[in-house]
C-alpha positions, 0 to 999 in steps of 0.5 A: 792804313788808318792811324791816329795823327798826333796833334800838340794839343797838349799845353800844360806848361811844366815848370817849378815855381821857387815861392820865396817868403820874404818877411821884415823882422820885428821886435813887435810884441803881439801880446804878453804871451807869444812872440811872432817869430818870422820865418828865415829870409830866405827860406824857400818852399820844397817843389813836389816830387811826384812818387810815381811816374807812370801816373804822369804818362796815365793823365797825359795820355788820356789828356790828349786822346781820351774820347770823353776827355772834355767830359772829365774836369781833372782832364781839362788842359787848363786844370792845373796852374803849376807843376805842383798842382799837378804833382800833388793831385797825381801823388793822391793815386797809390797805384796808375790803375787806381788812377786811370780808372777815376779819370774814365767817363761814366765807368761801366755805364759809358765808358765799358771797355778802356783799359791799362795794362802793365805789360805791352808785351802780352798786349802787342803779342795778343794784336798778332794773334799770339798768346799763351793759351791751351786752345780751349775757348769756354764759357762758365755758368753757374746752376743754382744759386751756390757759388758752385760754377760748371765750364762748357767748351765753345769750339776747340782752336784748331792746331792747338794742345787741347785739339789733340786731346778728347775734347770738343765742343759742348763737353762740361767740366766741374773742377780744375786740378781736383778742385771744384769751380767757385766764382771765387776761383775760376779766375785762378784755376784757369786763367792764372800763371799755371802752364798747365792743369787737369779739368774734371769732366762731367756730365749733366742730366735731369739738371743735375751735372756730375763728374763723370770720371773722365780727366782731361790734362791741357798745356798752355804754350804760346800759340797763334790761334787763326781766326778763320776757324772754319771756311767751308761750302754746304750745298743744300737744295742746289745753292751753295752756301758759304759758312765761314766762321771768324773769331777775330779781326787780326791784320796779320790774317787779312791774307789768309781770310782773303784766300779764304774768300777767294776759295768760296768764290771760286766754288760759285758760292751764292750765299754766305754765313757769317759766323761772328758768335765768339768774335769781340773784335779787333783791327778796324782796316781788318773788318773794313777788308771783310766788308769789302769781301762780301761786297765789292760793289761799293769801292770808295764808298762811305763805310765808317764814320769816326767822331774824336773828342772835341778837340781832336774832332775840331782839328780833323774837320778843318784841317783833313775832313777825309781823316774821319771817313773810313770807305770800301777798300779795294786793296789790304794793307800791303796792296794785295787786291780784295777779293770780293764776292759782290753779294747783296745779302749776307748771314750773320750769327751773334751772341752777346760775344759779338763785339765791336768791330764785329758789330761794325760790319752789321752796321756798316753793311747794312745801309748797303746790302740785306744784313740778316742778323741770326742769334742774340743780341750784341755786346754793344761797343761802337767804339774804337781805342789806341795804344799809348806807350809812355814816350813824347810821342806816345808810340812805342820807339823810345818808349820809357824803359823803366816800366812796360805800361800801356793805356788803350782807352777809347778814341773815337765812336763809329757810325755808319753812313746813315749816322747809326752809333750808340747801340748801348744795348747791342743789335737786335737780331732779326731772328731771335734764337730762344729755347725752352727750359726745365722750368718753361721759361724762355732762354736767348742764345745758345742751348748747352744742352744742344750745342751741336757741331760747328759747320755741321748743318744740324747746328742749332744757328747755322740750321736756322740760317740754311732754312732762311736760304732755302725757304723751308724749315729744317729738322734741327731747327724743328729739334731745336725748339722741342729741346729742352735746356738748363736756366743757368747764369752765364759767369765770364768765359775765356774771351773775358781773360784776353788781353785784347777783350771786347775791342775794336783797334786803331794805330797811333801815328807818328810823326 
């Protein structure tokens, strides 16, 4: 199991200094109109009392472990001299998320993806897959140039409240609780505190969208969605095709999507799709497991490589070069043997959701086997980060009680065994999907107007991907082509709302 192995970097000395002022007296006249009045003898200076403890635990934190922390000058261990500097640059932060954010490298440029939290509860749940959620996975757009904003539904997370209700995908929907969506306040209406609401369906055409009078009401309850949304064999001109569809990295999952792969093999499968198009991420042994599944060839093999900070990085190359390599696993994480299916070709479908460990199996994959990526462009996130709880050792045993604060900033960045990293602007699709708009232009990604049913062979991607096997051009990829779609601007969607959002996860160890 990968882990953080903390070292004791951290050097910043904590002690009070009682600066006394000792002055002789005087009867000394300075001039004719002012006295010196010296201080009391023994008068001493009050220590600085910090007014916030969670910013103590934010600046050491992102001291010991911050990817860029030697990048950051109010991060330098040498920074501070005493406990008072210390106290009173931390006291100039009204809040610890103003706090943490200053102390982020090149924020939004660089750094995209680090976050704090004010409640490990709703993170950790979200590791295990659990939050409260009505099942809904949606995007909003915005048609126009009003603040005015439309809802379209992804895929419908099986087993969930809203996949027994008459929703699926590609269905729209303008308003939430008779209210109209607004850039101002989607955020509210649908991923705020409210356990329930009712979403005002539409329907779009001429590029005209309209409420179509259809209401659908959705309960939020605390669901363990399951990231294989879909494992299933097409057959289509005598190859059998695997479609698997996985919308998270979640290692209580690695089981279930070992049996999953075990399943596909043992219907003599010679070809597999992966669909990662709304996948941002997650466990990094979980999508090392993946690797291996599709593989298995390459046992032991390098698959990843980590670089740390300048000091952790400095430590693991003298004392444990083996820590920064993460190879082929033939077993998970409880010991259960890999199931693989040693091919030396894979389909992979993205979109710009397609994030981080998600992008670690396109480029760890790649110098190894035929890697045929399918859609848009990827997030871009080729880092990995960690959560830190307040306690001396930064695990969550003996955390500080008297608040539920977490960091989970950036640790390390991943290259493959080439050395490929920093693809800031994601990875590039050997097949771009486009299509045309009302206005002639050319728009990347998926139609809303043609959407098509996940797993179905008509589907716009997988269509594309079933012609690369078989050699020949589909229907619904001829279709695809000819059908014209809306220019919107893409807003957030639901994925933006998770507590985990664009990640790819490492664990802390504790020693």
């Amino acid at each position: 199991m990968k882990q953080i192995k903390l070292i004791t970097f951290l050097t910043l000395t904590i002690c009070l200094f009682n600066l006394t002022l000792s002055c002789s007296k005087t009867d000394d006249v300075i001039d004719v109109v002012e006295e010196v009045i010296p201080p009391e003898e023994n008068e001493t200076e009050q220590p600085i009392v910090l007014s916030n403890e969670v910013n103590d635990f934010v600046w050491l934190g992102l001291n010991e472990v911050y990817l860029w922390q030697n990048e950051i000058a109010n991060l330098a261990d040498d920074k501070f001299s005493n406990t008072d500097e210390y106290y009173t640059f931390l006291n100039t932060y009204d809040t610890p998320e103003n706090l943490f954010e200053d102390l982020l490298y090149k924020r939004g440029d660089v750094d995209k993806f680090s976050f704090i939290v004010d409640d490990y509860r709703a993170l950790n749940n979200a590791f295990q897959g659990i939050s409260k959620s009505n099942g809904l996975d949606i995007g909003l757009v915005r048609l126009g140039n009003t603040n005015d904003i439309f809802g379209f539904v992804s895929y419908v997370a099986n087993n969930s409240d809203a996949a027994s209700k008459d929703i699926k995908r590609g269905d729209f929907f303008l308003s939430v609780d008779n209210q109209q969506l607004t850039v101002d306040n989607y955020g509210d209406l649908l991923f705020g505190d409210n356990a329930s609401y009712t979403l005002g369906m539409a329907t779009i055409t001429n590029n005209t969208i309209e409420h179509n009078g259809k209401n659908i009401s959705l309960t939020k309850t605390e669901f363990t969605e399951s990231p294989i949304h879909i494992s299933k064999v097409i057959e289509t001109q005598g190859i059998k095709v695997g479609y698997l569809m996985y919308n998270s990295f979640i290692a209580n999952f690695d089981n279930d999507l070992n049996t999953a792969i075990t399943d596909l093999k043992s219907q003599g499968i010679t070809e597999l799709v992966l669909d990662l198009r709304y996948n941002p991420g997650g466990r990094v042994t979980s999508a090392l497991a993946l690797c291996s599944m599709i593989t298995g060839q390459f046992n032991g093999d390098v698959l990843i490589k980590e670089q740390w900070n300048t000091k952790y990085q400095s430590y693991f190359e003298q004392e444990d070069p083996e820590y920064l390599i993460n190879r082929f696993p033939n077993a998970l994480l409880d010991g259960t043997s890999i199931s693989s299916l040693n091919l030396n070709k894979v389909y992979i479908l993205t979109t710009d959701g397609t994030a981080s460990a998600s992008e670690l199996i396109i480029n760890g994959l790649d110098p190894y086997i035929d890697v045929v990526q399918i859609g848009t462009n990827t997030t871009g996130k080729y880092t990995a980060s960690v959560t830190l709880y307040d306690s001396e050792n930064f695990g969550e045993t003996n955390a500080n009680p008297n608040h539920t604060y977490a960091l989970q900033p950036l640790v390390y960045k991943s290259a493959n065994v080439n050395g490929v990293s920093d693809y800031f602007n994601g990875l590039t699709p050997d097949y771009l999907m486009t299509y045309q708009t009302s206005t002639g232009a050319t728009a990347e990604g998926e139609n809303l107007l043609n959407l098509g049913t996940l797993g179905d062979i008509n589907e716009p991607f997988l269509a594309k991907a079933l012609s690369l096997i078989t050699g020949t051009t589909t229907k619904a990829s001829q279709a695809n082509k000819a059908f014209i779609g809306l220019d919107v601007k893409h807003i957030g969607g639901s994925k933006d709302f998770n507590p985990l959002r664009n990640g790819m996860y490492t664990t802390l160890k504790i020693n």
